[in-house]
N, C-alpha and C positions, 0 to 999 in steps of 0.2 A: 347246238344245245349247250348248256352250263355244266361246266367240271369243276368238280370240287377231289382234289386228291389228298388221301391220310396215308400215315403206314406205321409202322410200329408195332405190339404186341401182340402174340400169337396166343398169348392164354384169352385174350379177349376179342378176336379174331372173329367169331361164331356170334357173338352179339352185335357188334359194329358192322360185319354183311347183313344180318338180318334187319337193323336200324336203316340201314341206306336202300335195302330193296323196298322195307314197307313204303320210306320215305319217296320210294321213284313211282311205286304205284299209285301213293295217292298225289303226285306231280302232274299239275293240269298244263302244265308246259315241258319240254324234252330237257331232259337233265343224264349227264354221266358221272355216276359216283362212284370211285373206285380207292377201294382200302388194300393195301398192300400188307403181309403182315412177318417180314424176316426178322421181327423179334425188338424189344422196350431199347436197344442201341440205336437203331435206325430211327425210332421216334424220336430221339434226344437230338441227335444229329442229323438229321437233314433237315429239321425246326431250325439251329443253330446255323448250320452250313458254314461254318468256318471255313473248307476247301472251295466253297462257291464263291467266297468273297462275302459272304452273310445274305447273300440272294437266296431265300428262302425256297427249297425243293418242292415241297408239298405246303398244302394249307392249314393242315395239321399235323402232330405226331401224337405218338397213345404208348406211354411207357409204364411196365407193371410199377415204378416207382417214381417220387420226383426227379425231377432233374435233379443234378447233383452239383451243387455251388458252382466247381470251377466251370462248368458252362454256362450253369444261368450269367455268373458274373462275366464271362464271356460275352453271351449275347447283350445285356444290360450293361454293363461297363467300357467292355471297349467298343463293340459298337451301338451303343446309346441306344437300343433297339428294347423297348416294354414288352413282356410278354406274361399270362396268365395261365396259371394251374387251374382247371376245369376239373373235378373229381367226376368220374364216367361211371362206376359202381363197384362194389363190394365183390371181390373173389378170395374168397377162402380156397386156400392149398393145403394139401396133405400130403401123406405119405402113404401108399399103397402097397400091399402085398401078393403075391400068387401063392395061398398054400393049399395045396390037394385039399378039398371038403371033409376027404376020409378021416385027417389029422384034426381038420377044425372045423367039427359040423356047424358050430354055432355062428359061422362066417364073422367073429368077435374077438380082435388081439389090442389091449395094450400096451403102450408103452407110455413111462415118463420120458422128458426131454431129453438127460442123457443117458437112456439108452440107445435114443436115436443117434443119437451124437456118436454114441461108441460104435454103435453099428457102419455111422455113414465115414466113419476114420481108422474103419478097420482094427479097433481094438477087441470089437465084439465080431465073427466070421462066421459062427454055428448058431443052430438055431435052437440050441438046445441049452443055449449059455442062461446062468444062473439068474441074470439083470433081466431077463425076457419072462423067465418064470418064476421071479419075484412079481413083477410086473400083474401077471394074470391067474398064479395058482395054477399053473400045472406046467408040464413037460411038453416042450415039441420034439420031436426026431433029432437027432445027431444030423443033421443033413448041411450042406456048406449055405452059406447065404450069398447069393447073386446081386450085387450090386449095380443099379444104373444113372449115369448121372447126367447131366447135360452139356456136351463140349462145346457149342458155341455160346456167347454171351449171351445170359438171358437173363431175363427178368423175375422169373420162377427163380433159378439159381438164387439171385440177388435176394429174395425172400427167404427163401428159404433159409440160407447162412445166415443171414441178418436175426433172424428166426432164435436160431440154436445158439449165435454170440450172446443173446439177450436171455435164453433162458437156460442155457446148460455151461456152467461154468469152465467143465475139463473139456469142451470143445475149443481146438487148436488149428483146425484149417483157415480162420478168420471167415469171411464173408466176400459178397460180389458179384456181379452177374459171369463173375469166369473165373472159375476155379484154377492153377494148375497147379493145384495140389493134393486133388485126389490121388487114391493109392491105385497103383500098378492093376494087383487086378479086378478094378471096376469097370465097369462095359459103355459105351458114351453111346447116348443118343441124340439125335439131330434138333427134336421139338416136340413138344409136348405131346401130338400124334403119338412120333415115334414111339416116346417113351411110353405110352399106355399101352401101345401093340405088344412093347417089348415085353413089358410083366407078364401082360393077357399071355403071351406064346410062353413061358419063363418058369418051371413052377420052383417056388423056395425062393423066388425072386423079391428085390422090393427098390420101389421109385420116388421120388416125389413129382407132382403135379397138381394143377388147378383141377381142383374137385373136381368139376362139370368132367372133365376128362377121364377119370378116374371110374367115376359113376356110371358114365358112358358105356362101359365095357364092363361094367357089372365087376370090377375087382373090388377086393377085401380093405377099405380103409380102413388106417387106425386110428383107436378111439387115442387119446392125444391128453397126459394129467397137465391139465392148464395152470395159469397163475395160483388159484387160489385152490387145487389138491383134488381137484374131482376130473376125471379121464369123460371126454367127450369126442364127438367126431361134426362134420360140417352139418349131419343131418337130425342130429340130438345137442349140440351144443347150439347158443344164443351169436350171431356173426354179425348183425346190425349194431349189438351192443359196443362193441370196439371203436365204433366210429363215432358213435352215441356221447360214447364218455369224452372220446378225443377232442371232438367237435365243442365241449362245452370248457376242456381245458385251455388254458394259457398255451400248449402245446401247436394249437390252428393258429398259423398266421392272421391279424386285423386286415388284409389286405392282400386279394388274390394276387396283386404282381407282385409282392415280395417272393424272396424267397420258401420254396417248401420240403428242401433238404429232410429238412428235422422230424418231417410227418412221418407218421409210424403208428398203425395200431396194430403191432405184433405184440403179443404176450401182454393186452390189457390185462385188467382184473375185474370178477365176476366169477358169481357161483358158479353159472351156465355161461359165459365166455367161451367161444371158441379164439384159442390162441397165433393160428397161422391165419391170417387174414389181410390181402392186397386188397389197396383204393388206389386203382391204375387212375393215371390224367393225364389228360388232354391239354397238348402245350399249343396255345395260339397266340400271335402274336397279336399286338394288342390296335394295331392301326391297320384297320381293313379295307381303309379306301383305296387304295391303291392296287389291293385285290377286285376290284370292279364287281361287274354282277357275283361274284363268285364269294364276294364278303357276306352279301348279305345272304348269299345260298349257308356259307359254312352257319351263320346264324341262323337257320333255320330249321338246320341238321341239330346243331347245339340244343337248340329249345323241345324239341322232339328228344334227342336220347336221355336228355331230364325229367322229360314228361310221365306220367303214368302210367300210358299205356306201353314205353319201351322199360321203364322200371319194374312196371309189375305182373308184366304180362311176357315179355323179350325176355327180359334178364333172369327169370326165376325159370323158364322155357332153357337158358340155355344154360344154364346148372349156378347162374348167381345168386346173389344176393342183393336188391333194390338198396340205396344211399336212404338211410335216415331221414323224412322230411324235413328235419331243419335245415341238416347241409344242402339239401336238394333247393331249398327257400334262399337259402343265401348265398347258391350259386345264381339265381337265376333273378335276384332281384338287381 
């Protein structure tokens, strides 16, 4: 049979299995597809494989964000090797809470950015601090705030901070898919499972993660005051628009093998924008022949998770958000 191997991103993990099983049932010939998913490091790097000698691990990798220069120009520069950004779809992340219902019937908390930020740097600890109920008009409990964060590198991380650099000013931890500069006592979790179990078990707690995950387990997301001053959340706010706008700016690379460092639709602007919003991609290298049957298998996989039925029927199923039809047009032409 034909093997086609990915690995990479765990917030995107639940789409990419569902993409490769529809893809094996409707396979009129014996195919094994298998995606690994120990998180958006392992997609960048075993694409790159600098410890392999540049012999390529897997056929593809899936990282919540682009490659980041000093590898692209790794793989492109010293060893002359083309490679393209594929955008795979739209995952808006948030911040989730565990508060007893009894405190907050209306299962509804705002916050602006930096109270998140004060929260997630431990300037803000109780839940009853002034920036919370400013925020929503009214009082929560005296009660301590449980923080969780994510100690291996990841891709969530990496959003998220990148997130709070760009719109909360007095946020000081920087950004990254790996922190180690959270405070002492916040509680680490392994992956985005984890961390939604954790809340779900946790009450007074609060995480961040990829929606779908969040949603999953029925926790409290917060609604989120975006760029332009109106508090939204992934399920009332506009998430296609971020890439909408991106996509038509000078900001999109003319040329999928450049560089895509620079992409980013955190903190667009729009009335109904929603503001934390990942376009995870797909790093393939650009000359497949030497990949044998398996090239034109990974092509076929590609033209499926772009297609309609896994945009709009997979991706919205597994708590996404479908690519824009234009980016979706000009990835696939």
């Amino acid at each position: 049979p034909q093997l086609l191997r990915g690995t990479g991103s765990s917030a995107v993990s639940l789409f990419i299995w569902r993409c490769l099983s529809e893809m094996k049932s409707r396979s009129t010939s014996p195919v094994h597809l298998v995606y690994r998913a120990p998180g958006s490091g392992a997609g960048q790097s075993e694409v790159v494989a600098k410890d392999n000698g540049y012999q390529a691990i897997v056929d593809f990798g899936i990282s919540d964000t682009p490659m980041p220069d000093v590898a692209y120009a790794d793989l492109t520069a010293n060893a002359k090797i083309s490679m393209v950004h594929i955008p795979v779809l739209l995952a808006p992340m948030n911040f989730f809470v565990n508060i007893p219902e009894s405190m907050l019937p209306a299962r509804q908390l705002k916050m602006s950015p930096c109270t998140i930020a004060k929260i997630m740097q431990a300037d803000i600890t109780n839940w009853n601090h002034s920036d919370i109920s400013a925020d929503n008009g009214f009082t929560l409990p005296n009660e301590a705030i449980t923080v969780f964060y994510r100690q291996l590198g990841s891709g969530t991380t990496a959003v998220i901070t990148a997130y709070l650099v760009a719109a909360c000013p007095s946020w000081r931890l920087g950004s990254g898919s790996l922190l180690p500069s959270w405070p002492a006592s916040f509680k680490p979790t392994a992956n985005s499972v984890n961390m939604s179990t954790s809340i779900f078990t946790t009450p007074w707690s609060i995480g961040y993660m990829d929606a779908a995950n969040g949603l999953d387990l029925n926790l409290i997301e917060v609604a989120i005051r975006n760029k332009d001053g109106n508090f939204v959340t992934t399920q009332t706010g506009d998430v296609p628009g971020a890439a909408s706008a991106l996509f038509k700016s000078d900001g999109w690379p003319k040329s999928p093998t450049q560089s895509f460092s620079g992409v980013s639709v955190l903190n667009q602007p729009g009335a109904a924008t929603f503001p934390i919003v990942a376009m995870p991609f797909m790093f393939v290298r650009t000359d497949l022949t030497s990949r044998g049957d398996t090239g034109s298998l990974l092509q076929t996989f590609i033209t499926f998770m772009l297609g309609s039925y896994a945009q709009n029927v997979i991706a919205p199923a597994a708590g996404f958000s479908p690519l824009p039809s234009e980016v979706r047009a000009a990835v696939t032409t």
